[in-house]
C-alpha positions as CSV (number, residue, x, y, z in Angstrom):
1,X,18.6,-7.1,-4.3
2,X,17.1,-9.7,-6.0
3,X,14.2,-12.1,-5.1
4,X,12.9,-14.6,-7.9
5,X,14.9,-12.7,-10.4
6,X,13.2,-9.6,-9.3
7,X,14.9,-6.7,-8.8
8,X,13.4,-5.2,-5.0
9,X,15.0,-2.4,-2.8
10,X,15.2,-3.3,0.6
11,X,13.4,-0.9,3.0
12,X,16.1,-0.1,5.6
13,X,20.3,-0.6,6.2
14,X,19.9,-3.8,8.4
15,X,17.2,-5.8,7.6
16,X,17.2,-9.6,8.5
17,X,15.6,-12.3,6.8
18,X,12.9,-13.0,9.0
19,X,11.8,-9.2,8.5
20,X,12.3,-9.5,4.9
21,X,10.0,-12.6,4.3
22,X,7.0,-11.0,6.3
23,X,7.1,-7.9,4.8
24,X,6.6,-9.7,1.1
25,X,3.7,-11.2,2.9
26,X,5.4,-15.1,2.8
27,X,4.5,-17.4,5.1
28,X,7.2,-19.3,7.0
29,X,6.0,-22.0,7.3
30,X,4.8,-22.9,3.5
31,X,8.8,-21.7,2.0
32,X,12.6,-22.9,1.4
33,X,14.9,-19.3,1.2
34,X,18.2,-19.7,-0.8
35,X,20.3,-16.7,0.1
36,X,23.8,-15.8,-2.4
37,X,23.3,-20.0,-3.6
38,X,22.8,-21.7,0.1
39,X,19.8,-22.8,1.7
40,X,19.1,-21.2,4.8
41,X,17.6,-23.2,7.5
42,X,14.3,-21.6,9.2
43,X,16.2,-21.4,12.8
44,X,18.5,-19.0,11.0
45,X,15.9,-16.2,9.0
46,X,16.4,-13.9,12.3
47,X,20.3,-14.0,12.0
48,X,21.1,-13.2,8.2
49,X,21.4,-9.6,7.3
50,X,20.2,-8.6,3.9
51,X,22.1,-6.8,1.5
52,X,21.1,-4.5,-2.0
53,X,23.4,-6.7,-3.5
54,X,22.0,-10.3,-2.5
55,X,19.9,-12.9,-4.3
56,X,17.3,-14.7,-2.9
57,X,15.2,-17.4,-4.1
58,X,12.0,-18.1,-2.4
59,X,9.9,-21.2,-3.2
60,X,6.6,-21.4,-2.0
61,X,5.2,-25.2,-0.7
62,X,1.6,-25.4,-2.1
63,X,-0.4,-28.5,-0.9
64,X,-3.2,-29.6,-2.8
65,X,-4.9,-33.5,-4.2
């Protein structure tokens, strides 16, 4: 899989988004996930399945002044 143009191996067969994402320590909250070139709403990180040969992009919201 890749993430940010980073190549990772995913740590099991089935492994949803929602696992994914805390695992790489992001915070849910603070992030926008495009999965294979869509944007995946937050109410759906629980129901996409993650695959070796996927792409995601995850941007990270940083707030500052």
């Amino acid at each position: 899989m890749t993430v940010n143009g980073e190549a990772k191996k995913l740590s099991g067969d089935s492994v949803v988004l929602a696992d994914f994402l805390v695992q790489e320590g992001y915070k849910q909250g603070r992030i926008a996930v495009e999965h294979n070139g869509r944007i995946v709403p937050k109410g759906e990180y629980g129901q996409v399945v993650l695959s070796d040969s996927d792409t995601l992009e995850v941007v990270t919201f940083v707030g500052g002044g």
